[in-house]
PyMOL Python script that loads the backbone (N, CA, C, O; Angstrom):
from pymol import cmd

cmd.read_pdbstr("""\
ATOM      1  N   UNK A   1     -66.821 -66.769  19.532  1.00  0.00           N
ATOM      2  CA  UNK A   1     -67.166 -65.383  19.260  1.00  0.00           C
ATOM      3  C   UNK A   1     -67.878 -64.807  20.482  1.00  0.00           C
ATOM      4  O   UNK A   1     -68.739 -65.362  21.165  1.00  0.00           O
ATOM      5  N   UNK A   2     -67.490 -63.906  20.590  1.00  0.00           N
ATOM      6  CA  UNK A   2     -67.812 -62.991  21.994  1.00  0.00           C
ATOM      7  C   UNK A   2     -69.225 -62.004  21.394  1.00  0.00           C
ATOM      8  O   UNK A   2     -68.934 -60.993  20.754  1.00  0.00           O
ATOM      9  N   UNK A   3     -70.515 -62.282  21.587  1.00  0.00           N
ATOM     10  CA  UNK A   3     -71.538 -61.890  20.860  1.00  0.00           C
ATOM     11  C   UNK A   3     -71.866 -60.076  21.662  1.00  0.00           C
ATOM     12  O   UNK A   3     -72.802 -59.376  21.276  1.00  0.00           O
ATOM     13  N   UNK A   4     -70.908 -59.647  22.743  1.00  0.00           N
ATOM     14  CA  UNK A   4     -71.209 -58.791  23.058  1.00  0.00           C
ATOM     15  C   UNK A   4     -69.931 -57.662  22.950  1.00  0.00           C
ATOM     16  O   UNK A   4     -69.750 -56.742  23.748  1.00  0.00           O
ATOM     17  N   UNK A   5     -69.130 -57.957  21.809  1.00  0.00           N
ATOM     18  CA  UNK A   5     -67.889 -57.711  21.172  1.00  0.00           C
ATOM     19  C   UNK A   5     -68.065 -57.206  19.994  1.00  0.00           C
ATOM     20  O   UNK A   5     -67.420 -56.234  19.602  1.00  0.00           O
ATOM     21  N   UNK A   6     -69.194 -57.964  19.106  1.00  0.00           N
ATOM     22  CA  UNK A   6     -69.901 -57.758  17.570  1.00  0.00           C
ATOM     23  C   UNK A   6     -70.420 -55.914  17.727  1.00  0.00           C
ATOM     24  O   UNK A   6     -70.751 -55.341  18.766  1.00  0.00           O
ATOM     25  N   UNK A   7     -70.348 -55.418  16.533  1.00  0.00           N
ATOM     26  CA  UNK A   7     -70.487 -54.303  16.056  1.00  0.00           C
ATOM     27  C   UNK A   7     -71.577 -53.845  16.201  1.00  0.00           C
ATOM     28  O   UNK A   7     -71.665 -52.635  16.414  1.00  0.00           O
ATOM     29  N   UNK A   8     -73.149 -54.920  16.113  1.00  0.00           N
ATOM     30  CA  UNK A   8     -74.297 -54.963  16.194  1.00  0.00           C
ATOM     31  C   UNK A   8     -74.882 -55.561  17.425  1.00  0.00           C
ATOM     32  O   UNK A   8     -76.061 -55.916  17.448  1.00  0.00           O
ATOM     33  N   UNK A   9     -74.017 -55.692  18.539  1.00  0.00           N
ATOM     34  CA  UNK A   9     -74.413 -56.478  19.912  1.00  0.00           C
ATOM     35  C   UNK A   9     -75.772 -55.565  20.530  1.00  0.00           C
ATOM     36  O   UNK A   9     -76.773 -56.048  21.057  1.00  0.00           O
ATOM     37  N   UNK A  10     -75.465 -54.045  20.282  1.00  0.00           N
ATOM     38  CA  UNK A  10     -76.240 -52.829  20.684  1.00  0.00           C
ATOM     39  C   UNK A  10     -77.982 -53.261  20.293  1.00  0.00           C
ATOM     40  O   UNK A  10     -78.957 -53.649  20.936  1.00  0.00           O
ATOM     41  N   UNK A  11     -77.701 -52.958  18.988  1.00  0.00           N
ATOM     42  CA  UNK A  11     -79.181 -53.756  18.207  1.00  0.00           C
ATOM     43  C   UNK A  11     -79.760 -54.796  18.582  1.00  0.00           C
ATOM     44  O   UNK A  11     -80.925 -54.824  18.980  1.00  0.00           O
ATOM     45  N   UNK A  12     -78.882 -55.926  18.481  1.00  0.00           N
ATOM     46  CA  UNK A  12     -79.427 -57.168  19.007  1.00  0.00           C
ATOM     47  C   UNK A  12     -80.194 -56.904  20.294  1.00  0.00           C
ATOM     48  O   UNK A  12     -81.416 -57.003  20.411  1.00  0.00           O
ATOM     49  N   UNK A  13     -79.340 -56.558  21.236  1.00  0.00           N
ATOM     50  CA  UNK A  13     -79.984 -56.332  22.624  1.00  0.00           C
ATOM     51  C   UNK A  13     -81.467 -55.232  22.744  1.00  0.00           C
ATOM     52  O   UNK A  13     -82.227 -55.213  23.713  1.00  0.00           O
ATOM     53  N   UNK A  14     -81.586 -54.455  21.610  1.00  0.00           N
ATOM     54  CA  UNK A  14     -82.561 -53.722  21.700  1.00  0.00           C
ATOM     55  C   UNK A  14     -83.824 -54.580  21.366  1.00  0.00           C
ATOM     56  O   UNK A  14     -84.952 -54.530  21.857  1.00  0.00           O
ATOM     57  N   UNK A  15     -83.211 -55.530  20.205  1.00  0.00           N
ATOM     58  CA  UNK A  15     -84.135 -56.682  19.370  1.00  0.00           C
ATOM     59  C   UNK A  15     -84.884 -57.181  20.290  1.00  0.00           C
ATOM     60  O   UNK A  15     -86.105 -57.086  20.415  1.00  0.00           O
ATOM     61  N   UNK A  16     -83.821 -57.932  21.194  1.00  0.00           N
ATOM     62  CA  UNK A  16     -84.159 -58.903  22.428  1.00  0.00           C
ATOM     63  C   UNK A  16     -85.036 -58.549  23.486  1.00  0.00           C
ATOM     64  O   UNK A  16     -85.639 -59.339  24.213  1.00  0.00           O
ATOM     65  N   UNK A  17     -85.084 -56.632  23.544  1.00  0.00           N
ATOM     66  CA  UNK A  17     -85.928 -56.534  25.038  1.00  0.00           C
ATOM     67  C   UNK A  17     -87.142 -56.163  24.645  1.00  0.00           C
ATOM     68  O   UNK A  17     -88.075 -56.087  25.445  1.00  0.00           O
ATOM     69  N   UNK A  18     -87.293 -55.815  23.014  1.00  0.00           N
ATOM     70  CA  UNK A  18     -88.287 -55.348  22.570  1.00  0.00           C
ATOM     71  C   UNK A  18     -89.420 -56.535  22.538  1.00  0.00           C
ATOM     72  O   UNK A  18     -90.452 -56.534  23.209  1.00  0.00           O
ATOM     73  N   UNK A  19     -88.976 -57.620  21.547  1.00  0.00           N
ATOM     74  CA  UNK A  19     -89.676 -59.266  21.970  1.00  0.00           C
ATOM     75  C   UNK A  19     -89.943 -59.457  23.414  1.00  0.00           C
ATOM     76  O   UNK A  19     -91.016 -59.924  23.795  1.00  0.00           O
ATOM     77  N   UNK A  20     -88.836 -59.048  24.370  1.00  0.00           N
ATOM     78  CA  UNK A  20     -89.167 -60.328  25.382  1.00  0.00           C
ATOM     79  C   UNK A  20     -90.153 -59.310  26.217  1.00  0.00           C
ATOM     80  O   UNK A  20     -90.906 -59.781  27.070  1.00  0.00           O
ATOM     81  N   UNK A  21     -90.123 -57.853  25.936  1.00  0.00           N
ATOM     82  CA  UNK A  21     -91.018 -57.228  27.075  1.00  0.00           C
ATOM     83  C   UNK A  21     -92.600 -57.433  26.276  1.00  0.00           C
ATOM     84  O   UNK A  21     -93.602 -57.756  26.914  1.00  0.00           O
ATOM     85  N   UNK A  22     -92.604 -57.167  24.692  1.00  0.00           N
ATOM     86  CA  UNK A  22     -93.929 -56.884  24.020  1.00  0.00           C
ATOM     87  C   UNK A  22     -94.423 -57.674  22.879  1.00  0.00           C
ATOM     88  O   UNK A  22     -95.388 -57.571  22.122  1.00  0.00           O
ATOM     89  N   UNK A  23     -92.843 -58.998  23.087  1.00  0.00           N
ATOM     90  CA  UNK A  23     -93.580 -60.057  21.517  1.00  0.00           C
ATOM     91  C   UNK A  23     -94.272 -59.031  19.999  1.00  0.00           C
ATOM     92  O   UNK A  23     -94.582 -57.840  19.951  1.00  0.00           O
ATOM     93  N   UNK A  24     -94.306 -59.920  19.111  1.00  0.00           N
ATOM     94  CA  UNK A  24     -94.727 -58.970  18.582  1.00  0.00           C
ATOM     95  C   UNK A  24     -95.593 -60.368  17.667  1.00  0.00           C
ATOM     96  O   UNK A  24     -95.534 -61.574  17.904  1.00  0.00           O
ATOM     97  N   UNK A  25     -96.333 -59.657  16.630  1.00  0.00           N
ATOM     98  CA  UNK A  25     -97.516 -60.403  15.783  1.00  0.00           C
ATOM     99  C   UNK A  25     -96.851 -60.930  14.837  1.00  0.00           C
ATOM    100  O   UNK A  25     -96.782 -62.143  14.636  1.00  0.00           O
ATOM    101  N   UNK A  26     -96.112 -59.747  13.941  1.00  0.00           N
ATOM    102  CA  UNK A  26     -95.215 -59.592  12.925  1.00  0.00           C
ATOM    103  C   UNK A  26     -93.509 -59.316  13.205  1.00  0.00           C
ATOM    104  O   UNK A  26     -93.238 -58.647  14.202  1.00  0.00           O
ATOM    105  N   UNK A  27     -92.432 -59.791  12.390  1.00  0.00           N
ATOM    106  CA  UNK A  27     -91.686 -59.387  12.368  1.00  0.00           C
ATOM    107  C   UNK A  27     -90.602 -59.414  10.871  1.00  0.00           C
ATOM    108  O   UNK A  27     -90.706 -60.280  10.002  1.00  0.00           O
ATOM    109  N   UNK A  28     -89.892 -58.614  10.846  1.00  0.00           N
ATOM    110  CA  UNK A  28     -89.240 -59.003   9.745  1.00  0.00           C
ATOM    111  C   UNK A  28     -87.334 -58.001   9.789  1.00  0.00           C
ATOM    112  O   UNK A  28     -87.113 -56.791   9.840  1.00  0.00           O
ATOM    113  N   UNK A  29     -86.660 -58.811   9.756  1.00  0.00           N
ATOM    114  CA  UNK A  29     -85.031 -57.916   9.409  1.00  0.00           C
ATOM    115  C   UNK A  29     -84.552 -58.454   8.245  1.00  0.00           C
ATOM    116  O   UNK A  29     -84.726 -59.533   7.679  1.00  0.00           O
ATOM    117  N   UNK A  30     -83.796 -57.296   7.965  1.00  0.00           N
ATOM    118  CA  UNK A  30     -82.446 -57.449   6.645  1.00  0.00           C
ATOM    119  C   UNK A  30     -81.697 -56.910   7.349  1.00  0.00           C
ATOM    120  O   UNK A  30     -81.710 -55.934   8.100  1.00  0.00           O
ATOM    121  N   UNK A  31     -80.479 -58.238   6.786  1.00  0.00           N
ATOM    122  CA  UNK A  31     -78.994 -57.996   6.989  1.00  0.00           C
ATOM    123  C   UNK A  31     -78.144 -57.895   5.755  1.00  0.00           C
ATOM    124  O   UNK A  31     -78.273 -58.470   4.675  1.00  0.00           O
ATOM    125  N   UNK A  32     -77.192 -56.981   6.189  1.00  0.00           N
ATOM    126  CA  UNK A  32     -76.467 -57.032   4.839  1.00  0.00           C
ATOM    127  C   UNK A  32     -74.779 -57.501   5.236  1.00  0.00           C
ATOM    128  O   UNK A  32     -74.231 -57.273   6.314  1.00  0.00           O
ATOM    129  N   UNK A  33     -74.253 -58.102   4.222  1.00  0.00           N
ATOM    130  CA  UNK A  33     -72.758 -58.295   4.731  1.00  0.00           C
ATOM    131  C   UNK A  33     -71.856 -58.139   3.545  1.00  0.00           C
ATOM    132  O   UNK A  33     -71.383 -58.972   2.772  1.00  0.00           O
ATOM    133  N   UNK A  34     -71.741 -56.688   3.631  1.00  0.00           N
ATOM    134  CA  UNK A  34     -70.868 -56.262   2.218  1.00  0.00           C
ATOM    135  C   UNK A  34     -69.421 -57.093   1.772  1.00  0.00           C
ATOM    136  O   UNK A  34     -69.062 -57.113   0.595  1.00  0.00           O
ATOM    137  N   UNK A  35     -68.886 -57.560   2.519  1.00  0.00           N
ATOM    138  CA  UNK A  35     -67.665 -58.437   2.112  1.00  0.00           C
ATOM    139  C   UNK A  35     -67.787 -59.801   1.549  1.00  0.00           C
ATOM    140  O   UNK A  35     -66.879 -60.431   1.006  1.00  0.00           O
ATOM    141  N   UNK A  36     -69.518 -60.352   1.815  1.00  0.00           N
ATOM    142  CA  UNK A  36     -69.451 -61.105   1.413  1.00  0.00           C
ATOM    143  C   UNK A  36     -70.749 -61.119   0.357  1.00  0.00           C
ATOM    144  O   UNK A  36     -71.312 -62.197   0.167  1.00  0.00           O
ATOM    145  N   UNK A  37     -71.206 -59.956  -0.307  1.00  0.00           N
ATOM    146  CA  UNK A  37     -72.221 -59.766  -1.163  1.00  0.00           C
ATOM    147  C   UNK A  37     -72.944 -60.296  -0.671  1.00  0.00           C
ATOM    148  O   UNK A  37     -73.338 -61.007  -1.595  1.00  0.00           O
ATOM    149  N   UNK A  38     -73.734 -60.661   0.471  1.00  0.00           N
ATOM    150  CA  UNK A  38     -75.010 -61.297   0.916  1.00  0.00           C
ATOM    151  C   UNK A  38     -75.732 -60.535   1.599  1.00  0.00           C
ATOM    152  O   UNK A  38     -75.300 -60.162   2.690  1.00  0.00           O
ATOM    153  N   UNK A  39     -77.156 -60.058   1.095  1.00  0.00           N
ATOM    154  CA  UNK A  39     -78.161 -59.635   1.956  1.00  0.00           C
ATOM    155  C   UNK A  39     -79.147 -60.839   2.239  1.00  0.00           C
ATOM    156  O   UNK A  39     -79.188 -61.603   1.274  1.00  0.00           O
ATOM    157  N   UNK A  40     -79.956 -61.220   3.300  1.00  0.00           N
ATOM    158  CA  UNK A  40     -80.648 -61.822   3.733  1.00  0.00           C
ATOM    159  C   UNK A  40     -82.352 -61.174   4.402  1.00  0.00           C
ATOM    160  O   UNK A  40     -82.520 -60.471   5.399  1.00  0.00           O
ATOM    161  N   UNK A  41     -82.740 -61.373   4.050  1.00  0.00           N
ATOM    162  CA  UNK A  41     -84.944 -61.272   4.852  1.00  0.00           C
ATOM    163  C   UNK A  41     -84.761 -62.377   5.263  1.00  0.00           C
ATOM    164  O   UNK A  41     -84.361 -63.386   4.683  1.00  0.00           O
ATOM    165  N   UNK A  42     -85.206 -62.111   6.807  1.00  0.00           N
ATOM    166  CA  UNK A  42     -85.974 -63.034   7.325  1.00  0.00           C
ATOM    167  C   UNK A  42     -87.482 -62.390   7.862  1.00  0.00           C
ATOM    168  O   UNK A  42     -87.481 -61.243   8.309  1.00  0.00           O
ATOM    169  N   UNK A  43     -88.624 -63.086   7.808  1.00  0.00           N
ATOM    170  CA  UNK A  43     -89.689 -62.668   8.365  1.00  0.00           C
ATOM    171  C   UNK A  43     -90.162 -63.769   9.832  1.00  0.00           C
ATOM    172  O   UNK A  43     -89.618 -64.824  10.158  1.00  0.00           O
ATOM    173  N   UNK A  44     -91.118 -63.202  10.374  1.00  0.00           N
ATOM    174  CA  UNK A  44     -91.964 -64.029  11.311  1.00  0.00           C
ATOM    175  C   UNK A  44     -93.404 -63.534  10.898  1.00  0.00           C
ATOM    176  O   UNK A  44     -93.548 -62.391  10.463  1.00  0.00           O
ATOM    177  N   UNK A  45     -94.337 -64.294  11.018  1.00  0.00           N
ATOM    178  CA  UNK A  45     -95.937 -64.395  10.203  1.00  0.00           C
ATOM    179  C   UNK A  45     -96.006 -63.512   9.403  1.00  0.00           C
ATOM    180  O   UNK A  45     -96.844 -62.611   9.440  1.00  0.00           O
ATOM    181  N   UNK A  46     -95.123 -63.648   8.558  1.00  0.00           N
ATOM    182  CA  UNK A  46     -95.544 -62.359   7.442  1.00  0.00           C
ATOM    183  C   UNK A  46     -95.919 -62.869   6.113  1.00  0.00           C
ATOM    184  O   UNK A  46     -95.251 -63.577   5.358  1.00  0.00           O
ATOM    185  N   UNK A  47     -97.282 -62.314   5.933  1.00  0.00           N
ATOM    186  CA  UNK A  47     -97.525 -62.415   4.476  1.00  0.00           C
ATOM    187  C   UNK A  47     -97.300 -61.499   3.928  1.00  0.00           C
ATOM    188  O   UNK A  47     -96.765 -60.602   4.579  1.00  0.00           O
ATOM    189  N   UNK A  48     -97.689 -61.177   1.961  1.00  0.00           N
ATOM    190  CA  UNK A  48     -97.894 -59.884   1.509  1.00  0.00           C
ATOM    191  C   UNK A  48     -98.164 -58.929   2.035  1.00  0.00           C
ATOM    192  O   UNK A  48     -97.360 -58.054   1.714  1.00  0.00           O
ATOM    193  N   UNK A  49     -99.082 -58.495   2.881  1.00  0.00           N
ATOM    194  CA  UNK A  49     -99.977 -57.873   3.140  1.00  0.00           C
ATOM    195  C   UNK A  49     -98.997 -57.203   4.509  1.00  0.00           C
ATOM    196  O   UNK A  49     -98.845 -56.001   4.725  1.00  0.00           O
ATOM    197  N   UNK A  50     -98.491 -58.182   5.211  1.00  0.00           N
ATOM    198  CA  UNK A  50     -97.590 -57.153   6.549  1.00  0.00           C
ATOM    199  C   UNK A  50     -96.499 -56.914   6.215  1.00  0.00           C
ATOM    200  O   UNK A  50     -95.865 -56.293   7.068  1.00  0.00           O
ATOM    201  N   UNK A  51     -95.780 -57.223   4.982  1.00  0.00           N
ATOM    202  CA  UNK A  51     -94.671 -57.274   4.417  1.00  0.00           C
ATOM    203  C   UNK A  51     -94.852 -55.530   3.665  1.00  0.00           C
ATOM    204  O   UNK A  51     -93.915 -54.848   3.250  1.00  0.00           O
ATOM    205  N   UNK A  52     -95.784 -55.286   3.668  1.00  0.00           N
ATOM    206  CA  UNK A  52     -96.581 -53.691   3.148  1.00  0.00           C
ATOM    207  C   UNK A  52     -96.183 -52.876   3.991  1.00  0.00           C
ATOM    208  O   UNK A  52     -95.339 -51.986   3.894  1.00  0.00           O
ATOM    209  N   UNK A  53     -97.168 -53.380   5.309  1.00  0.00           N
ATOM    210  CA  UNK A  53     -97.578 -52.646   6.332  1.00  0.00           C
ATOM    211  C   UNK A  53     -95.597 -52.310   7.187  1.00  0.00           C
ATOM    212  O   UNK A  53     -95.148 -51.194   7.448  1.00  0.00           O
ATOM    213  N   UNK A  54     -95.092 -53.234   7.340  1.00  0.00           N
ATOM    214  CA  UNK A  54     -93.501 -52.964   7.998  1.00  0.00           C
ATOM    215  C   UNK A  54     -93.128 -52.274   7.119  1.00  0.00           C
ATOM    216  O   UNK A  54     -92.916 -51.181   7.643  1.00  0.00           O
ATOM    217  N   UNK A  55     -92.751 -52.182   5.349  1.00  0.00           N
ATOM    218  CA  UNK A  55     -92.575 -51.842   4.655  1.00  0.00           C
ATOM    219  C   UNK A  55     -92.903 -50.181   4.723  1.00  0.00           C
ATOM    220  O   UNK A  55     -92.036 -49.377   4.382  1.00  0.00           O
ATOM    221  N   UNK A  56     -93.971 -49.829   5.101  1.00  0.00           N
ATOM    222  CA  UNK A  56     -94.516 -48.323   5.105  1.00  0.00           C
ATOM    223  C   UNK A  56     -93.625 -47.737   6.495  1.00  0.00           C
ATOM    224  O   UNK A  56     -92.956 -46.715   6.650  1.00  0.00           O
ATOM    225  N   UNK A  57     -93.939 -48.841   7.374  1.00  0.00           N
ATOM    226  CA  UNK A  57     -93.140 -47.771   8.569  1.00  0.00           C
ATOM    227  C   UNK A  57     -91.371 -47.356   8.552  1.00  0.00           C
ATOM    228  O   UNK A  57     -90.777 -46.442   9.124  1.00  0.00           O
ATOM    229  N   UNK A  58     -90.946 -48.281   7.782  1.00  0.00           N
ATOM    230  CA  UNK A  58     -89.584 -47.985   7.715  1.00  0.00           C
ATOM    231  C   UNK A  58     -89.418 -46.587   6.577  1.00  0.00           C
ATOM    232  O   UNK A  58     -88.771 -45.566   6.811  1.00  0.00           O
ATOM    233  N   UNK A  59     -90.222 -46.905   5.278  1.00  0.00           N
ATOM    234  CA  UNK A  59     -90.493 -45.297   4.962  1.00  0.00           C
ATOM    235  C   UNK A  59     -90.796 -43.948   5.497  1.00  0.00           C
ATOM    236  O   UNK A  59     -90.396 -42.815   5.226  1.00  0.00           O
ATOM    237  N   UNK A  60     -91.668 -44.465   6.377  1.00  0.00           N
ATOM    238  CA  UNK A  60     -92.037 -43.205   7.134  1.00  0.00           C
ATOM    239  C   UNK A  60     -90.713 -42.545   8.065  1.00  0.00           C
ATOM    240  O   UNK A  60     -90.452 -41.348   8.187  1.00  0.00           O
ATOM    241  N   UNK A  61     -89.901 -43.827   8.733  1.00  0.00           N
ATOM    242  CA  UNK A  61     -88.583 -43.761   9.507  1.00  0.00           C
ATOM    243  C   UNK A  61     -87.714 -42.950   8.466  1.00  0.00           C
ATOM    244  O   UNK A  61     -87.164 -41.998   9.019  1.00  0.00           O
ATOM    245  N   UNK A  62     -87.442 -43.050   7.165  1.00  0.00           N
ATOM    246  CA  UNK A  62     -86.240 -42.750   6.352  1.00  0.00           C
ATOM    247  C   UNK A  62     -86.708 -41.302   5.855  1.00  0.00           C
ATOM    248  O   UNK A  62     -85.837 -40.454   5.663  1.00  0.00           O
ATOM    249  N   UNK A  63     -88.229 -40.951   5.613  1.00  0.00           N
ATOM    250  CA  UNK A  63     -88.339 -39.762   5.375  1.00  0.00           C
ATOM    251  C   UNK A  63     -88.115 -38.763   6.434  1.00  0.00           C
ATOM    252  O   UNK A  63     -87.524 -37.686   6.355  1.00  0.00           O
ATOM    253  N   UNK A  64     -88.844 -39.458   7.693  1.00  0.00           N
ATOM    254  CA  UNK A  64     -87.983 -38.089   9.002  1.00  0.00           C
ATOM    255  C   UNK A  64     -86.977 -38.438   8.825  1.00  0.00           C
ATOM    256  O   UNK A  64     -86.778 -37.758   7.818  1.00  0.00           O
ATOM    257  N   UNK A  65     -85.856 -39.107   8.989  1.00  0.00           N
ATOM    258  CA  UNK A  65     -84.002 -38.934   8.511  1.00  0.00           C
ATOM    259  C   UNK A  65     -84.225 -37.853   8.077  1.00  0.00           C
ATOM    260  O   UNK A  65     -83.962 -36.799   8.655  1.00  0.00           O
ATOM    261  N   UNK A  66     -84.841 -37.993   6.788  1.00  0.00           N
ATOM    262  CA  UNK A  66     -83.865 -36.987   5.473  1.00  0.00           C
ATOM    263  C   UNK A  66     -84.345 -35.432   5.711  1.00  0.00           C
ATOM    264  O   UNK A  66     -83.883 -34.423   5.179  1.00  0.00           O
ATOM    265  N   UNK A  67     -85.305 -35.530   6.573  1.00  0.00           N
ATOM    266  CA  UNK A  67     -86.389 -34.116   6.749  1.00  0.00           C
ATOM    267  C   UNK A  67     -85.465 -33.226   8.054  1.00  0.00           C
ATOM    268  O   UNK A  67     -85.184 -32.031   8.141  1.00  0.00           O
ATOM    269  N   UNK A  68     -85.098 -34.645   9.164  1.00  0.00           N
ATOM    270  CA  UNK A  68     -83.793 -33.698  10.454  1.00  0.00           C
ATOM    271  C   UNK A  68     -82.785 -33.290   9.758  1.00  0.00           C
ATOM    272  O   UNK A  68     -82.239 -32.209   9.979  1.00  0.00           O
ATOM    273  N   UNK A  69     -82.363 -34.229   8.696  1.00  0.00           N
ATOM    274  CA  UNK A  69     -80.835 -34.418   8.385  1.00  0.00           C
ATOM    275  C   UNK A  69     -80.753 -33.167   7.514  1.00  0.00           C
ATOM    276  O   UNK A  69     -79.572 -32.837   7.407  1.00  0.00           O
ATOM    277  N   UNK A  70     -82.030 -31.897   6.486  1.00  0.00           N
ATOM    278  CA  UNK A  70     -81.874 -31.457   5.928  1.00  0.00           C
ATOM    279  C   UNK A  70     -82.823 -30.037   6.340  1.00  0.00           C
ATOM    280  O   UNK A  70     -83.395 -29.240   5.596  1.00  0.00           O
ATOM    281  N   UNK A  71     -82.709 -30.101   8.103  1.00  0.00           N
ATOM    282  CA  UNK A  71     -84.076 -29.147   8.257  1.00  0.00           C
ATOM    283  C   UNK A  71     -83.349 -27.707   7.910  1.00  0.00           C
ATOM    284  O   UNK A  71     -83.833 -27.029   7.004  1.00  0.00           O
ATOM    285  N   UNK A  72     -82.600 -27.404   8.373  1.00  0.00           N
ATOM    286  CA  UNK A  72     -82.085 -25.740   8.020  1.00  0.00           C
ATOM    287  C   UNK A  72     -82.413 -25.709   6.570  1.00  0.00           C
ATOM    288  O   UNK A  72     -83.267 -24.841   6.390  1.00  0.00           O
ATOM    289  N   UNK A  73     -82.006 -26.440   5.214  1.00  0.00           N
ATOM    290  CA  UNK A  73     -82.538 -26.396   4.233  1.00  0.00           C
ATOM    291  C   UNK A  73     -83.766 -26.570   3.755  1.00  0.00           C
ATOM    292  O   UNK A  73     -83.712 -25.773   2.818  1.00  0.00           O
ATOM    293  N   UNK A  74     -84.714 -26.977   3.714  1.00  0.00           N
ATOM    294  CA  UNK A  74     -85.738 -27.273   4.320  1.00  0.00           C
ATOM    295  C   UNK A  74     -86.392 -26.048   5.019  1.00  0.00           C
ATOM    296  O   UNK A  74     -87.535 -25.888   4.590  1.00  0.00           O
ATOM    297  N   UNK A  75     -86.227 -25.625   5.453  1.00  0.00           N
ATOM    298  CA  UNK A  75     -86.645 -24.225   6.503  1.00  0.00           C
ATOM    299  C   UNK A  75     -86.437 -23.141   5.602  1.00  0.00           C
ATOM    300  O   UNK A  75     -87.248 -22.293   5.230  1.00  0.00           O
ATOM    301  N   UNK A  76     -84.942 -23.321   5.230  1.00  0.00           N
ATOM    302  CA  UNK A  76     -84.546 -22.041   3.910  1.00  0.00           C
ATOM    303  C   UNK A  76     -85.569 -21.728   2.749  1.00  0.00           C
ATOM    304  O   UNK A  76     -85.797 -20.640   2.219  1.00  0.00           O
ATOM    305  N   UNK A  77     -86.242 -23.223   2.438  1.00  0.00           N
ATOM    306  CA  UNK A  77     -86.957 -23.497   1.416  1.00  0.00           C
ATOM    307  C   UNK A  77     -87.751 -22.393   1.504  1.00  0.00           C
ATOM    308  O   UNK A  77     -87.505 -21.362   0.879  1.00  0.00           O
ATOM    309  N   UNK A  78     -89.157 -22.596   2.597  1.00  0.00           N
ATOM    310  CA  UNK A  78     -89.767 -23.114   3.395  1.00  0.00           C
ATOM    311  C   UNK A  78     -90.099 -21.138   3.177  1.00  0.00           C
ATOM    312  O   UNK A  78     -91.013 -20.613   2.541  1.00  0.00           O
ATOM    313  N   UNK A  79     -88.917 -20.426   4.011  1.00  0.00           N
ATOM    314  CA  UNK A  79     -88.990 -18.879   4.136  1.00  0.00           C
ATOM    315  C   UNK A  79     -88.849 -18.127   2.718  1.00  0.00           C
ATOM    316  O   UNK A  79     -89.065 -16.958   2.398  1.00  0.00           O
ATOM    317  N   UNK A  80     -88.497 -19.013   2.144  1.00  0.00           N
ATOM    318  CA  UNK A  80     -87.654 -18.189   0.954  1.00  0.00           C
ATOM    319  C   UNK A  80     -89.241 -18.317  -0.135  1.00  0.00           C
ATOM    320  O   UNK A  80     -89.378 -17.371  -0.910  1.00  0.00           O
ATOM    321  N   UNK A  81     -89.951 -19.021  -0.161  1.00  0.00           N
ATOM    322  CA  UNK A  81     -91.114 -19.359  -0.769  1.00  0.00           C
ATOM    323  C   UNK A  81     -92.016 -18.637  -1.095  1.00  0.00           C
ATOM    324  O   UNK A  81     -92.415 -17.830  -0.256  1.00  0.00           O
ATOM    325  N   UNK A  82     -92.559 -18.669  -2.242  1.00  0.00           N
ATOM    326  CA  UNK A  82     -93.708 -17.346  -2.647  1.00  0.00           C
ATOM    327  C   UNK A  82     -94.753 -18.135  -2.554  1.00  0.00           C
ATOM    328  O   UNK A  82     -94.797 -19.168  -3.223  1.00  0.00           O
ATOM    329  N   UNK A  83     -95.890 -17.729  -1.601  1.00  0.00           N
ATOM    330  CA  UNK A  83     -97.125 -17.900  -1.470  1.00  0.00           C
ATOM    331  C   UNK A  83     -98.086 -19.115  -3.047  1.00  0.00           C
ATOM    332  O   UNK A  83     -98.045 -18.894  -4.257  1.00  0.00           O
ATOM    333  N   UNK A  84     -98.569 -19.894  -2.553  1.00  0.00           N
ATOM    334  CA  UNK A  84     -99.218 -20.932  -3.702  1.00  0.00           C
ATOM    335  C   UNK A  84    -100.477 -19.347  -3.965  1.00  0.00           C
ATOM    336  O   UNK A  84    -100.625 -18.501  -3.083  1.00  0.00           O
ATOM    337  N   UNK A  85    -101.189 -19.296  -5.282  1.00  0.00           N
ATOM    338  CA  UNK A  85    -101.990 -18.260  -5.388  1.00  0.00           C
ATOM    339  C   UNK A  85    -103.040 -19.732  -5.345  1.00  0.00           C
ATOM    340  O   UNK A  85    -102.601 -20.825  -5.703  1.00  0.00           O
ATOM    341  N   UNK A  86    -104.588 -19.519  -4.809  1.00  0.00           N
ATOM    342  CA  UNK A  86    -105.637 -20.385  -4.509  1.00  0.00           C
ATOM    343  C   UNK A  86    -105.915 -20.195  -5.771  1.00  0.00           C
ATOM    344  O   UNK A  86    -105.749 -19.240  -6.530  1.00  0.00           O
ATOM    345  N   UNK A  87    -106.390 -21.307  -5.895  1.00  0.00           N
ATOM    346  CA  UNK A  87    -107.003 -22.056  -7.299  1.00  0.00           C
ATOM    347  C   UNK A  87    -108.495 -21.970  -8.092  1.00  0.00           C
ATOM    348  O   UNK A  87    -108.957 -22.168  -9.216  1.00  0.00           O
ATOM    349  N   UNK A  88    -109.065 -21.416  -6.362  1.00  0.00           N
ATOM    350  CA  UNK A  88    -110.519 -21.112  -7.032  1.00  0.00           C
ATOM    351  C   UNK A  88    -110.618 -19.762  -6.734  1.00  0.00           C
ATOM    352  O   UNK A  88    -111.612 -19.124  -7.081  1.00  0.00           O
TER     353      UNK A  88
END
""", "prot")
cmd.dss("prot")
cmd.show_as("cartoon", "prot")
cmd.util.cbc("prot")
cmd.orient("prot")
């Protein structure tokens, strides 16, 4: 197998310069391989607790997605909106 042929060679190589320039404390990926129903976690020193902490940043990653992926709507919202009236 020609590993710079694979679909994911791009990633890998990003994987690779990211470790080899800045190591890291924590790490953790999922793979998925739909043809063959298998997802896989692997971690490096991860307990509960950083399994959280990676956990939050990939949220934070998927909510900007959905916030670029939907800004004109979002914006439409945004103008189209009647003022909150203050509460006190």
């Amino acid at each position: 197998m020609d590993i710079t042929e694979q679909p994911w060679a791009e990633f890998a190589d990003r994987l690779a310069k990211e470790l080899i320039e800045h190591g890291a404390d924590q790490a953790a990926i999922i793979t998925r391989k739909n043809d063959e129903n298998r997802i896989v976690t692997n971690y490096f020193n991860c307990g509960y607790e950083e399994r959280w902490v990676l956990i939050g940043h990939l949220l934070v990653d998927i909510v900007m997605q959905i916030i670029v992926s939907n800004a004109a709507e979002i914006k439409a919202i945004l103008e189209n909106a009647e003022p909150e009236e203050d509460g006190g």
